[in-house]
N, C-alpha and C positions, 0 to 999 in steps of 0.2 A: 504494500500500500504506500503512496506518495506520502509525504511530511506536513504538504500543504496544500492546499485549493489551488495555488498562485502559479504562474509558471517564473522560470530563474529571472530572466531578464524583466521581468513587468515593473512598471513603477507600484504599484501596492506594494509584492513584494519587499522592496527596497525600504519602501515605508514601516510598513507592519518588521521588519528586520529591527530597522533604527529603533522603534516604540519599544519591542522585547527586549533589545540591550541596554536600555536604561534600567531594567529592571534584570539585571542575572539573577537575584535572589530567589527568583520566582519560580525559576526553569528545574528544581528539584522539588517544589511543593504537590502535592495530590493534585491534582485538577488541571495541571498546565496544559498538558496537550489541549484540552477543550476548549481552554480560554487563546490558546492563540489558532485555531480554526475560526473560533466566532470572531476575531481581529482583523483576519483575514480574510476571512469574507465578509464583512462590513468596508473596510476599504475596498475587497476587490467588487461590490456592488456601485458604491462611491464613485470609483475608478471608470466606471462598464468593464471591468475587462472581466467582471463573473455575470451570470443570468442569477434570476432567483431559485432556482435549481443547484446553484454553484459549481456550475459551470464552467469553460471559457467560453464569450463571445463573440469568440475570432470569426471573422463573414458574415459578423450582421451587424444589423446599422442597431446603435446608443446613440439615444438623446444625453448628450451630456449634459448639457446643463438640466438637465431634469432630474437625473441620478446624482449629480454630484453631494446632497449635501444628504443624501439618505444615510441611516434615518432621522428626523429633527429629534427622534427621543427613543431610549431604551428603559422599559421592563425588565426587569432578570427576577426571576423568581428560582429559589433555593438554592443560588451560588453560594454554598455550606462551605469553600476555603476564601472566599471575597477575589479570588485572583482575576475571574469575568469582570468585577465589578471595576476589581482597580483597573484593568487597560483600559476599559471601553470608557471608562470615565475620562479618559486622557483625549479621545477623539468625538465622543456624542455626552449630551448627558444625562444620567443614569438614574433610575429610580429603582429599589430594589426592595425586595419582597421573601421571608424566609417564614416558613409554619415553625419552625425550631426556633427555641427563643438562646439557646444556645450559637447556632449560626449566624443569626442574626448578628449577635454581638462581634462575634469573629469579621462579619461584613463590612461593620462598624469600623471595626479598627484597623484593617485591610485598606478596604476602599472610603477612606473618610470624606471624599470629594462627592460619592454617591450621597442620595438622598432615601432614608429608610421610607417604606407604608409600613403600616402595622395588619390593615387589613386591604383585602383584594376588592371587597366590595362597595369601599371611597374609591377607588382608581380613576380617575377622571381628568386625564391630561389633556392639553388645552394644544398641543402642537399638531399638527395636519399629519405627518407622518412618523407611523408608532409603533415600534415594533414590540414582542415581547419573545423575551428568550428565556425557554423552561426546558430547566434540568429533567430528563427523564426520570419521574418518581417509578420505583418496585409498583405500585398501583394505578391501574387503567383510572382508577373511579377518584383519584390525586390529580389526574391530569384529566382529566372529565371537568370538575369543579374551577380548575384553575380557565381551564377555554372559556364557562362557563360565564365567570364573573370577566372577562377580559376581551369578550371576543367582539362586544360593540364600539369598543374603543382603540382596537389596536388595528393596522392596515397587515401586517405580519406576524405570525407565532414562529417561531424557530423552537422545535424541539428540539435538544440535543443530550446523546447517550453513547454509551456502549454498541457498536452494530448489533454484539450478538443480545442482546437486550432490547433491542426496538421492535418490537412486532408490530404484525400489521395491525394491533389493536390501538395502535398513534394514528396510523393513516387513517382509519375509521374514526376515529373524535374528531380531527383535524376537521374531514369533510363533511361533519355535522354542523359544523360555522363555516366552510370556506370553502371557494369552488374553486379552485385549483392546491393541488397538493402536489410537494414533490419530493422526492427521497436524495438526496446529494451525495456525488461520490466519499466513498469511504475514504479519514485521514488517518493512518494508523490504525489503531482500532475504534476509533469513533469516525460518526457522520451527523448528520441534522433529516430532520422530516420537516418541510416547510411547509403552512399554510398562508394563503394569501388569497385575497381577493375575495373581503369579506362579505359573505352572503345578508342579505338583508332580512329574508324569514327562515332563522337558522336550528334546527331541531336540537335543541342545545337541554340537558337535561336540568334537574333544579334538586338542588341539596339542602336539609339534609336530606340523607333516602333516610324508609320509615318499615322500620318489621320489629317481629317480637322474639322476645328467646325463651324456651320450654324448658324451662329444670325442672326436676321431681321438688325440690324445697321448696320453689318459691311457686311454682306455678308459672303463666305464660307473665311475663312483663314486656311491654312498651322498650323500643331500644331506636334511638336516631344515632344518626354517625355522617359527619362530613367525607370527602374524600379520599385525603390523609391518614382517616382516622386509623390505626391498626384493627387488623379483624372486620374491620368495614361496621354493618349491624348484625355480625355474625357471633357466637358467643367460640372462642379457640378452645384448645379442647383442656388447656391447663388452669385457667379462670375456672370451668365446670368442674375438674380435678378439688381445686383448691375449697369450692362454694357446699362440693358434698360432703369434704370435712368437716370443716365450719360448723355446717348442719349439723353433721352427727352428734360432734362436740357438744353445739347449744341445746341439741334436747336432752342429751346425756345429762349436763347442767343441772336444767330442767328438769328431769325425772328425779337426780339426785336431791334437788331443792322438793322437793312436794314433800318426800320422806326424811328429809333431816325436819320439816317442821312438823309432822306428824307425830315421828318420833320423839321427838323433842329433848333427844338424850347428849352429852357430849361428845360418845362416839362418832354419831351420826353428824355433827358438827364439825370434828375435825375431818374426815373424810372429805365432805363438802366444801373444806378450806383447801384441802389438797388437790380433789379434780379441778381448783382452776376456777378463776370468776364466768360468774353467768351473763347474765346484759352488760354490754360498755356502754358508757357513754355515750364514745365517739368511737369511730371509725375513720380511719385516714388510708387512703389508697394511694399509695407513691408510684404513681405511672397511672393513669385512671382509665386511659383510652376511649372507649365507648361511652363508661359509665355505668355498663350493666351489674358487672362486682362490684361497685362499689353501691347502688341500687339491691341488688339481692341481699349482699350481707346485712344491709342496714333491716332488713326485713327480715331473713333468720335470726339476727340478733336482739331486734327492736332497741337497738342502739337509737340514741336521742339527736345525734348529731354524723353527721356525716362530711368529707373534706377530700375533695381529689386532688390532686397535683399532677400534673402533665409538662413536658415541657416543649408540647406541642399546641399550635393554637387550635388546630381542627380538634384534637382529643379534649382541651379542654370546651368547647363552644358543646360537642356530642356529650362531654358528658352532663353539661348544664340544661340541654333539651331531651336528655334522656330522663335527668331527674324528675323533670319535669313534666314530663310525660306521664309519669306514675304517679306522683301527687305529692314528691316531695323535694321538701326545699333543703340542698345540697351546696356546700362552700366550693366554686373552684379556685386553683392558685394558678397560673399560669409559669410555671418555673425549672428551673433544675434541679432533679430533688436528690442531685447526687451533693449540692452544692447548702450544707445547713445555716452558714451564717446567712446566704442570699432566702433561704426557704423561712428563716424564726427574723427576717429583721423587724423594725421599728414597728411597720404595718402589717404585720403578718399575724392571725389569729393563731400561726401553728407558736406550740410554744415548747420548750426542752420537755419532755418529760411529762407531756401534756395529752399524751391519747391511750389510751385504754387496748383495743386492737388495730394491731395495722397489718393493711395488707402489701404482698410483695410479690409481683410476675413479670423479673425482671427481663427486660430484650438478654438475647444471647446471640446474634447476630449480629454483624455488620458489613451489609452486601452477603455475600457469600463465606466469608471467612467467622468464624468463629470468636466472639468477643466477651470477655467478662469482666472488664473492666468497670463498666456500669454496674453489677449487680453486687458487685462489692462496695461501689458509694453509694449506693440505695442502703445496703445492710448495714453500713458506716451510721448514714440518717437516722433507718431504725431505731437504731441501738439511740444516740441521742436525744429522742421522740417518746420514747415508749415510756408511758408511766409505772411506778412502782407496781407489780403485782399484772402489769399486761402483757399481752400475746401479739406475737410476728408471726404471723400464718406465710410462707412462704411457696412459691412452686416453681419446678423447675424442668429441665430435659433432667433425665434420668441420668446421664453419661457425664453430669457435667460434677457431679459428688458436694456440692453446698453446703451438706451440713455441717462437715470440720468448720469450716468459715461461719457457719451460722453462732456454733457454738463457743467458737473465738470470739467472735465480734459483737454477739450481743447475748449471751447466755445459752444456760441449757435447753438443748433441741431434742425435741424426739420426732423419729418421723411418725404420722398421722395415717397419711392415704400412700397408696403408690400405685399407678395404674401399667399397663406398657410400655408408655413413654414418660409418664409424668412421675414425681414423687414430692409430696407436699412434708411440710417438716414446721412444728410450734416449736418456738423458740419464746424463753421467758426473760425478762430482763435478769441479769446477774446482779443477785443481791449486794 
C-alpha cells in the first residue's frame, strides 16, 4: 500500500511534508498514520490534485478557485490522541467533539488551537462548507447517531478507520444522508468512506433506541441507550452474571432477617451480622453504561439511592433515560472513575467511604488486545468508596483471575456466581 494519497512531485505533497516536520514528535504517537492521510487529503482536495474519492485528478478539469479554500470548517469527532486535531488546526479551523471525557481532555491539551463541543446536538456552524471527520467507532449504531445529529449541517463526513475494520455497514449509514459515497484508496493500513452530497429527505435514524431486558429478578425493565452506549439496549451477559448474584444474596439476607427477628435469640443475630448487610443505601455503579444494573440492582436491593459514573457521554445520557424510564430518579456523574480525586471533588455527591454497595464490570479490552489497566483503577476507587461494612460485587472474563487483586486492593473476596465465561466475586472492605 502507498504512504500517501499524494503523488512525489505534487505541490500538497510538498506542503503537507513541511506541516509534518514541524511536528517530528508526532510521527511515533498512536494515530499518526490517520492524521497525516486526513492532511493530505485536505490539501490534496484544496490543491484539485485529489477528487472527493481521493483520488488523483490528473485529465480532468478543477475549478480552482472553487476548491481552493475547502473546507471553511472541520468536525473531528473522537480524535482520542488530538494528533487530527493539532495539524488540521494548522491549515482549517477545527471544532472537535469526543463521547470520552477522558479524550477529550487529551484533545484539549494536544490540539489547544481547536475548539471543544460538548454535545453533537448544539453543532450549528455558521461557514458554507463543512466537513466532519469521524473516527470509525467498534459500533454501527456510534456512527449511526453521530451522521445522525450532523448530517444537516455538514457538506462532507469523512469516515476514517482501519480497512480491515470498515464494513460495508459505513457505506450503508453514509447513504442514509448522502447521495454519493465513496471508498478511497487504501494508505497503509487505513482508508476513509466519504459521504457527500447531502441529501435533503435523508432516512437518518433517531436515538435513543428503546427495548427492554428480561431477568428472572427483576422482571422485564425499560432500557434506552445512545449509540456509543456499550451493549447498545442489550443486557451483556456479565451484568446478568453479576445481577443473579446480587439477587441471591439479597433474598438470602432477607430470609435470614425474617428469622433472626422471629427468633429473637443472639444466635440468630450474630449469624445475621455475619451473612453481610441486607438493603444499602446507595448503590454506585463505576462504569454504568446502559443503566440497566444499575436500575435492576436498585430494585433487588431496594436501595434508597442510586449513582452511575460513566466516563462516556452516551453511557451516561442512556443511563439517565433508562432510569427514567422505570420511574426512578438516579444520580449520573459524567467522569473517570479510575481517577478518585476528579470523581469525590468539591461538587461531587460521591464521597470516601460513602456507599454501601458498589458495582464493578470493568472493560477488559482495548480494540483487540487485551487490557486491564482500567479495572484495577476502578478497584483502586472501590476500595476508597466503599463504606465501612459494604460490598464490591465485581465480574469479570473468567481467564482474567481478579480476585488476588480484589482481595489486595480492597478486602476479602469470595467468589459468588461463576458461569462459562463469567465469574463474579464480593469483596468487603478490609477492616
Amino acid at each position: 500500500m502507498p504512504s500517501t494519497l499524494l503523488s512525489p512531485d505534487s505541490s500538497a505533497r510538498h506542503r503537507s511534508q513541511e506541516l509534518l516536520e514541524q511536528f517530528p514528535e508526532l510521527a511515533a504517537v498512536p494515530g499518526f498514520p490517520q492524521a497525516r492521510i486526513l492532511t493530505d487529503y485536505v490539501l490534496g482536495r484544496r490543491s484539485g490534485e485529489l477528487d472527493v474519492s481521493g483520488r488523483a485528478t490528473e485529465g480532468t478539469f478543477v475549478d480552482a478557485e472553487a476548491v481552493a479554500g475547502l473546507p471553511h470548517e472541520v468536525l473531528i469527532v473522537d480524535d482520542g490522541q488530538g494528533l487530527q486535531s493539532r495539524l488540521l488546526s494548522e491549515i482549517v479551523p477545527v471544532r472537535t467533539y469526543n463521547d470520552r471525557v477522558d479524550e477529550a481532555r487529551t484533545v484539549a491539551e494536544v490540539a489547544d488551537q481547536a475548539s471543544a463541543i460538548d454535545d453533537l446536538a448544539v453543532f450549528a456552524p455558521e461557514a458554507q462548507e463543512v466537513w466532519a471527520i469521524v473516527n470509525a467507532p467498534k459500533a454501527t449504531q456510534a456512527l449511526a447517531e453521530t451522521i445522525a445529529a450532523v448530517q444537516a449541517h455538514v457538506t462532507t463526513i469523512v469516515v476514517i478507520g482501519r480497512s480491515d475494520s470498515m464494513s460495508r455497514a459505513v457505506n450503508k449509514e453514509l447513504a442514509r444522508g448522502f447521495a454519493r459515497v465513496d471508498v478511497s484508496p487504501g494508505v497503509g493500513k487505513h482508508r476513509m468512506i466519504i459521504g457527500s452530497r447531502p441529501l435533503s429527505s435523508p432516512s437518518l435514524p433517531s436515538f435513543p433506541k428503546h427495548s427492554r431486558i428480561d431477568h428472572p429478578a427483576t422482571g422485564p425493565l425499560q432500557v434506552r441507550a445512545h449509540g456509543a452506549c456499550f451493549s447498545g439496549v442489550k443486557s451483556d451477559e456479565g451484568s446478568a452474571a453479576l445481577l443473579t448474584a446480587l439477587a441471591a444474596e439479597s433474598e438470602s439476607a432477607e430470609a435470614q432477617s425474617s428469622e433472626a427477628r422471629s427468633a429473637e435469640t443472639q444466635l440468630a443475630e450474630t449469624q445475621l451480622a455475619e451473612a453481610g448487610p441486607g438493603s444499602p443505601n446507595s448503590v454506585l455503579d463505576l462504569g454504568c453504561g446502559n443503566g440497566w444494573l444499575l436500575t435492576a440492582a436498585m430494585q433487588v436491593t431496594a436501595a434508597e439511592k442510586g449513582t452511575g459514573v460513566d466516563v462516556s457521554k452516551a453511557a451516561v445520557a442512556s443511563t439517565r433515560e433508562t432510569a427514567d424510564a422505570n420511574g426512578l430518579d438516579v444520580e449520573t456523574i459524567l467522569a473517570d472513575a479510575t481517577d478518585v480525586q476528579a470523581l469525590t471533588g468539591a461538587d461531587s455527591s460521591v464521597r470516601t467511604g460513602g456507599h454501601d454497595l458498589i458495582l464493578l464490570n470493568p472493560p477488559f479490552h482495548q480494540g483487540t488486545t487485551i487490557e486491564t489497566a482500567t479495572a484495577a483503577g476502578l478497584m483502586r476507587t472501590a476500595a476508597e468508596l466503599l463504606a465501612p461494612g459494604g460490598r464490591v460485587f465485581t465480574v469479570y472474563n473468567s481467564h482474567l483471575h481478579y480476585r488476588e487483586t480484589l482481595e489486595r486492593v480492597i478486602g476479602p473476596s469470595e467468589q459468588v456466581a461463576r458461569t462459562s465465561k463469567f465469574t463474579v466475586v464480593r469483596s468487603l472492605r478490609r477492616g
